[in-house]
C-alpha positions in Angstrom: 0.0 0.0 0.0 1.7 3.2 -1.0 -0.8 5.9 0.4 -2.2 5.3 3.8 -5.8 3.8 3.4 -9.1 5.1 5.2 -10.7 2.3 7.0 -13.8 2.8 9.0 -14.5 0.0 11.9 -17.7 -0.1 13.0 -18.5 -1.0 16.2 -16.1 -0.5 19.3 -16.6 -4.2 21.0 -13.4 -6.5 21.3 -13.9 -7.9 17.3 -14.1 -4.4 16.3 -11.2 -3.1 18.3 -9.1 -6.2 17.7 -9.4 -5.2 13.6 -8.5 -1.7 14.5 -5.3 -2.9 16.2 -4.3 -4.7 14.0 -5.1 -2.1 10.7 -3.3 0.4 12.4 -0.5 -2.0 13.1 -0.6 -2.6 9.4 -0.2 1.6 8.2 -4.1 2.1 8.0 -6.1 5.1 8.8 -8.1 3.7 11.2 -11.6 4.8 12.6 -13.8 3.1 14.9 -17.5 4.6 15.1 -19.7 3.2 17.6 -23.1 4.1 18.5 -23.2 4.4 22.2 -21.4 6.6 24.2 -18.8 4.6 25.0 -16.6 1.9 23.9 -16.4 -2.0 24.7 -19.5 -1.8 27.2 -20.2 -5.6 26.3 -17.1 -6.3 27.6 -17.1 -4.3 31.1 -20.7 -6.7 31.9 -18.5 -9.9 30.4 -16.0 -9.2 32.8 -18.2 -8.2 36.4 -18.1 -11.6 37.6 -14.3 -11.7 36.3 -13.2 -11.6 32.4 -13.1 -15.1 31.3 -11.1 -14.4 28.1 -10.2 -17.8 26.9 -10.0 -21.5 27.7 -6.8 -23.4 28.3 -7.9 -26.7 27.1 -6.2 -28.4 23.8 -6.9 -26.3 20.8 -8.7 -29.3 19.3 -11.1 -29.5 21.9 -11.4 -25.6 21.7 -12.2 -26.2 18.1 -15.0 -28.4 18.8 -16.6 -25.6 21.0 -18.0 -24.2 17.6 -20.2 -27.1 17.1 -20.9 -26.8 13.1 -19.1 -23.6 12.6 -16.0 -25.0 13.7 -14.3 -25.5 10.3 -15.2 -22.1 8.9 -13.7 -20.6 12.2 -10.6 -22.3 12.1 -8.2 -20.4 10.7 -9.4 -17.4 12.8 -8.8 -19.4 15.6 -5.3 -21.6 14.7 -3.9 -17.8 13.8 -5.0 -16.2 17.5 -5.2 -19.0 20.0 -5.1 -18.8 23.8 -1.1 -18.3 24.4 -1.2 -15.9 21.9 -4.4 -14.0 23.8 -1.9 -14.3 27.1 0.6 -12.8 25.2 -1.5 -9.7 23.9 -2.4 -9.5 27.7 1.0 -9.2 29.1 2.1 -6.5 26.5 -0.6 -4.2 28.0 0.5 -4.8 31.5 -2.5 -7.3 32.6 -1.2 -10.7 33.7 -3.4 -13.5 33.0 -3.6 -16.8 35.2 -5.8 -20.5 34.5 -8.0 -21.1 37.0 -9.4 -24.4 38.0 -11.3 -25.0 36.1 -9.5 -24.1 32.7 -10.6 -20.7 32.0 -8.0 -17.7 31.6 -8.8 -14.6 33.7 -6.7 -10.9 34.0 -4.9 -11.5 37.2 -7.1 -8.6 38.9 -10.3 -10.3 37.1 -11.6 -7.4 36.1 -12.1 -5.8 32.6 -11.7 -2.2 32.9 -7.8 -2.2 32.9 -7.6 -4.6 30.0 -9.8 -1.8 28.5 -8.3 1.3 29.3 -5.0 -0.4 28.3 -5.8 -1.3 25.0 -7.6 2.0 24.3 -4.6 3.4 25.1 -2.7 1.5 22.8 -5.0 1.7 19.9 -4.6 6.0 20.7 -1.0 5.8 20.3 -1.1 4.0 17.3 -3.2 6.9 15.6 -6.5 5.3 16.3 -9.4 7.5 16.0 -12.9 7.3 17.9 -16.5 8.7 17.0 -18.7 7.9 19.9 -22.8 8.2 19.3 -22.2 7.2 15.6 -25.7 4.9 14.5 -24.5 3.0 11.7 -27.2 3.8 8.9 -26.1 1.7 6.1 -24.5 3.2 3.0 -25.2 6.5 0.2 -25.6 5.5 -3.3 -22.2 6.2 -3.8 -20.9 3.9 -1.5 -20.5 6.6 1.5 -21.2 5.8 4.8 -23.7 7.1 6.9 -24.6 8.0 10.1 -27.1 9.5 12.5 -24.3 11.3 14.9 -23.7 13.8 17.6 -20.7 15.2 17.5 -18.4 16.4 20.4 -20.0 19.8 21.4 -23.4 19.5 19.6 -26.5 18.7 21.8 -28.2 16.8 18.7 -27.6 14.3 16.6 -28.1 14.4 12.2 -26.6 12.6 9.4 -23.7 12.0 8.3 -21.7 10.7 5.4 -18.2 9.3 5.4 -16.1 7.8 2.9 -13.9 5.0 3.3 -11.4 2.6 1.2 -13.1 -0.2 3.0 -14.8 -0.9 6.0 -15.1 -3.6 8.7 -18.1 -4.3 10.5 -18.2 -5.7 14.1 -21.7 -4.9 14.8 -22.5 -8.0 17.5 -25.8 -10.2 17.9 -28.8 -8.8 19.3 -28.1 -10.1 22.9 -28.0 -7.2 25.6 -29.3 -4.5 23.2 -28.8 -2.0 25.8 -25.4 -2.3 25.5 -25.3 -1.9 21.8 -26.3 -4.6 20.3 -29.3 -4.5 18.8 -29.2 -6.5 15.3 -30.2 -3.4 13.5 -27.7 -4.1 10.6 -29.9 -7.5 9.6 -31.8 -5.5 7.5 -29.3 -3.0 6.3 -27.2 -6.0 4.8 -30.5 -8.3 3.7 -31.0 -5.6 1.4 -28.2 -5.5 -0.6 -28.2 -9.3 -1.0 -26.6 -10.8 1.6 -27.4 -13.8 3.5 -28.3 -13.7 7.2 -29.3 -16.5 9.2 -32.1 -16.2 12.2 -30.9 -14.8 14.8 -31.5 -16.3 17.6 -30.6 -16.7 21.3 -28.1 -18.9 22.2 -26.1 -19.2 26.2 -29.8 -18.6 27.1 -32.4 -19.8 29.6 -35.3 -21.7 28.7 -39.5 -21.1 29.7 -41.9 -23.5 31.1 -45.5 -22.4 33.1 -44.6 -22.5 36.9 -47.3 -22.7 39.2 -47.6 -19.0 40.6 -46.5 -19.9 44.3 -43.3 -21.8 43.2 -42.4 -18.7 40.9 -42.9 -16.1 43.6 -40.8 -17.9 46.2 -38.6 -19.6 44.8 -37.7 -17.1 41.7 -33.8 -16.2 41.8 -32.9 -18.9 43.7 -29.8 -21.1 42.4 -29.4 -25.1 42.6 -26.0 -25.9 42.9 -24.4 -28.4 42.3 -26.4 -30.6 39.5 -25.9 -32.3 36.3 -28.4 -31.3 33.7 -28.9 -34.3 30.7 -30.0 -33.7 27.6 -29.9 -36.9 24.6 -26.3 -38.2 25.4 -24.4 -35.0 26.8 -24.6 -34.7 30.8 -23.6 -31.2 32.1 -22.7 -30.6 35.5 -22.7 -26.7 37.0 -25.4 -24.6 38.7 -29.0 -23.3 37.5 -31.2 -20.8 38.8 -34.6 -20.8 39.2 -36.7 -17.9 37.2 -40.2 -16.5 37.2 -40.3 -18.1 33.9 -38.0 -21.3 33.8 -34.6 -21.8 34.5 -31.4 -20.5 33.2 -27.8 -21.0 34.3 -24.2 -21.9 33.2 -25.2 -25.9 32.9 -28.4 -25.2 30.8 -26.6 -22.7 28.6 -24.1 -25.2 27.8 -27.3 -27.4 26.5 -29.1 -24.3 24.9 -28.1 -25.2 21.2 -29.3 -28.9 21.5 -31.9 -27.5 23.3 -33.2 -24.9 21.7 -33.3 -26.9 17.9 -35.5 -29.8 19.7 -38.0 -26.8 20.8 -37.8 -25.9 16.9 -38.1 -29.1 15.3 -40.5 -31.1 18.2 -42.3 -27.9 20.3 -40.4 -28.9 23.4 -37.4 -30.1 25.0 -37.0 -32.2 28.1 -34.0 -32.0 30.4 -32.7 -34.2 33.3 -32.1 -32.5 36.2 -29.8 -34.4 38.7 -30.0 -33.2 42.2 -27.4 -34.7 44.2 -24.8 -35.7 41.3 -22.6 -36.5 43.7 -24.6 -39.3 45.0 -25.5 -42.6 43.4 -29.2 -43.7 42.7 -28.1 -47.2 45.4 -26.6 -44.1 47.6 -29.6 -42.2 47.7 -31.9 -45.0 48.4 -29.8 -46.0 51.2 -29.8 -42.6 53.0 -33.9 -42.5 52.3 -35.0 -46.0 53.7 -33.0 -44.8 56.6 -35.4 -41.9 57.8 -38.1 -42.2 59.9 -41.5 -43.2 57.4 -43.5 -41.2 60.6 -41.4 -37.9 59.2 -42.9 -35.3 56.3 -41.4 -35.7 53.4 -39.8 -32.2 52.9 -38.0 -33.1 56.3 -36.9 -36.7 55.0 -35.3 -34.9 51.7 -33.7 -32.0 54.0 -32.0 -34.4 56.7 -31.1 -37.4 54.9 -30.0 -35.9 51.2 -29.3 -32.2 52.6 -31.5 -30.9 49.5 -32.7 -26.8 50.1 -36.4 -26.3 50.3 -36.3 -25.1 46.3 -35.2 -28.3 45.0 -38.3 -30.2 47.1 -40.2 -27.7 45.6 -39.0 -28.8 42.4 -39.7 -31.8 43.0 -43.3 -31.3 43.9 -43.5 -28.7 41.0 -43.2 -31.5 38.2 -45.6 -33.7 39.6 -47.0 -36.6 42.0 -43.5 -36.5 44.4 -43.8 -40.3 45.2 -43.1 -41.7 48.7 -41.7 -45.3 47.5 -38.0 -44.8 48.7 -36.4 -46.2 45.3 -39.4 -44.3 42.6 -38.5 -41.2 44.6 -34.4 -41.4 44.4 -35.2 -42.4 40.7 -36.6 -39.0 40.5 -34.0 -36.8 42.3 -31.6 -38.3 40.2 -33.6 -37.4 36.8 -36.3 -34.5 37.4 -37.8 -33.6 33.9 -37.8 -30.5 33.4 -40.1 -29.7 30.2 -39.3 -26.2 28.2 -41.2 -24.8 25.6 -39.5 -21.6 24.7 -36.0 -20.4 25.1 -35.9 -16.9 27.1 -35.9 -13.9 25.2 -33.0 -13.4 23.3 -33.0 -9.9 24.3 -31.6 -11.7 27.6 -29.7 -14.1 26.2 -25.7 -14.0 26.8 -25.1 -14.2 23.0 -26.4 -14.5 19.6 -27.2 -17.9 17.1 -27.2 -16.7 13.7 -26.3 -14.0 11.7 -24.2 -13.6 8.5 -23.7 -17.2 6.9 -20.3 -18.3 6.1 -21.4 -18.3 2.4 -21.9 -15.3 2.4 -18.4 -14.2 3.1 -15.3 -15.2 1.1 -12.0 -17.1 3.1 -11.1 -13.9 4.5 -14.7 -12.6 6.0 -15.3 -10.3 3.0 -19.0 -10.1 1.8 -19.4 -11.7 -1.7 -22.2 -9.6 -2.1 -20.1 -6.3 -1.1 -16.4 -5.9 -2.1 -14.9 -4.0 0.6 -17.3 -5.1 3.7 -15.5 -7.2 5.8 -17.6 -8.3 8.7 -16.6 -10.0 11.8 -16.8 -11.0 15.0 -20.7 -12.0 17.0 -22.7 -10.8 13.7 -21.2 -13.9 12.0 -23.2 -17.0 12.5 -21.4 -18.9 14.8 -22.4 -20.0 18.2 -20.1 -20.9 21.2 -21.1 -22.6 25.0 -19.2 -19.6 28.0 -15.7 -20.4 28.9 -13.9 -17.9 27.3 -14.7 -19.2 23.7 -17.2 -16.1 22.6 -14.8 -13.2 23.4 -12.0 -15.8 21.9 -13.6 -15.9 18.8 -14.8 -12.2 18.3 -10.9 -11.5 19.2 -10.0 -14.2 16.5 -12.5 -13.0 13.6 -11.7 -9.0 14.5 -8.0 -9.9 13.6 -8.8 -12.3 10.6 -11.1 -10.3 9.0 -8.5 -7.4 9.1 -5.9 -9.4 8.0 -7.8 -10.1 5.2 -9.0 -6.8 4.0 -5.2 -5.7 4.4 -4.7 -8.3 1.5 -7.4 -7.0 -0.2 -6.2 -3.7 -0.3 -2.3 -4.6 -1.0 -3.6 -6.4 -4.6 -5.3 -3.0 -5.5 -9.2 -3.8 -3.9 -11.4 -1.5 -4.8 -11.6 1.8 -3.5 -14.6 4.0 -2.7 -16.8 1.3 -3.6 -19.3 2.0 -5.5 -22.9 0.2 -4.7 -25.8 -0.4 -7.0 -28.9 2.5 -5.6 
């Protein structure tokens, strides 16, 4: 590239600032536009409980994570995998460490100093930022535009802006109040190209409580169990909702979960209650307690289960009193969904722009110059790590690929069809 190119990232999440890094790494005039007033807000909730940025199991089994998309993602993920993550951590002075249970964290856990870091970073290499920018698809002269405020003025109106090429890193529809809304699904529908449903996925799932379980025992967590659904047994925590159940062990069953609810109209999961018992162990512990004793005080004494797991018991039917037909049941409580939660709570997005849609480096066939990336692609990914791991993975590949693009002479100013 003999002149320095205008690129134009938009969205400010950790794909979208991931591209910009690296474009500005590569000589690019870089620009990141994002519509709220701030940057990387998906990433400050990701990292409240602590930033679980990646997973340090083999990079096969990370591989498999991706369920169908898997192949498409790989070469995102072979060229940024978890070392190299630690790595990009250390150079902006946060520390990583595994933790027990496989996941990579910041050191101080928190996501706010990983943020200001990289900002910082991304300032220094000549990074520019447009805050309250709402991406409004293009002019039809291939301009950008915008509905923005900018610094100073109290109202926001449009805005063009040309570009050599431009990267979009737009997220799901997950969380909308923290910017992503799924807005661009039309925007790119319209000029051709192909977006799959989207849908939620990391989500909870609905079923009709009766109204006095709901109200008392809504919020409350069961921990530990193992959830089964078809051959896959998960073990983790759920929590107890208004309207169902969510949790890290159903999210990990959401995808299987939610295409039964498609293709049948429900799904039925197997909730163990005391995994770390065996049905022969249970029945022991049962015939032990006094016959004369109620039942909720037989479960709390001899099997230590909390008053919302007898409720759950009771909630899914006739609890029975025979010793071995009721540590049958605590072993494998059905718990019969209908619905997954809105996506609007969901943790991330199923669906979105289909891998034929883009070419091998995330360009859009449809759009020369669009390169699209990280949780707007339709990929899917259980928590661990692997969704920020593969919005940092895409962010990179997709600029890596319109930097070859633009080195063969891509077309600049593209022009689109009104």
């Amino acid at each position: 590239m003999t002149d320095k190119p205008r690129i134009v990232v938009v969205g400010g999440g950790p794909a979208g600032l991931a591209a910009a890094e690296y474009l500005a790494g590569a000589g690019c005039g870089v620009r990141v536009m994002e519509r709220m007033p701030s940057l990387g807000r998906k990433l400050l909730m990701a990292g409240r409980g602590g930033l679980n940025i990646a997973h340090s199991e083999e990079h096969a089994a990370v591989l498999e994570r991706y369920g169908p998309a898997s192949p498409w993602l790989q070469p995102a993920l072979d060229a940024w995998t978890m070392p190299h993550i630690r790595d990009w951590m250390a150079g902006l002075g946060q520390e990583s460490f595994v933790g027990s249970s496989g996941r990579v964290f910041p050191m101080g856990m928190k996501a706010s100093p990983l943020l200001r870091a990289w900002l910082a970073r991304l300032n220094a290499a000549g990074v520019t930022f447009q805050t309250r920018a709402e991406w409004l698809g293009w002019g039809a002269h291939g301009q950008l535009l915008f509905n923005m405020q900018p610094p100073g003025e109290l109202v926001r109106h449009q805005v063009e802006v040309e570009a050599d090429a431009v990267l979009l890193a737009l997220g799901g529809a997950s969380w909308p109040r923290l910017g992503s809304s799924g807005s661009w699904v039309p925007l790119l529908q319209q000029h051709g190209v192909e977006v799959a449903r989207l849908e939620p996925a990391n989500c909870g799932f609905c079923t009709p409580w009766a109204a006095f379980f709901a109200e008392r025992f809504a919020g409350t967590p069961l921990k530990p169990v193992a959830l089964t659904f078809g051959e896959k047994r998960v073990r983790g925590e759920i929590v107890l909702t208004r309207t169902g159940v969510e949790g890290g062990a159903l999210y990990a069953l959401s995808r299987a979960v939610r295409q039964a609810i498609t293709e049948q109209g429900h799904a039925t999961v197997l909730c163990d209650l005391r995994p770390d018992l065996s049905g022969q162990d249970l029945l022991e512990k049962l015939r032990a307690t006094r016959a004369r004793e109620s039942l909720s005080n037989r479960l709390r004494k001899a099997l230590r289960l909390p008053p919302a797991a007898v409720g759950l018991l009771r909630e899914v039917g006739v609890t029975p009193t025979d010793p071995r037909a009721l540590a049958a049941l605590i072993k494998a409580v059905p718990l019969t969904f209908h619905a997954a939660a809105p996506l609007a709570r969901a943790i991330s997005t199923a669906g979105g722009v289909t891998c034929a849609a883009c070419d091998e480096s995330f360009m859009l066939k449809a759009l020369p110059g669009v390169f699209v990336a990280g949780e707007m692609l339709d990929w899917e990914a259980p928590t661990g790590g692997y969704l920020l791991h593969a919005c940092l993975a895409t962010g990179r590949a997709a600029a890596k690929g319109m930097e070859a693009w633009l080195r063969k002479g891509g077309a600049r100013r593209y022009p689109l069809q009104p």
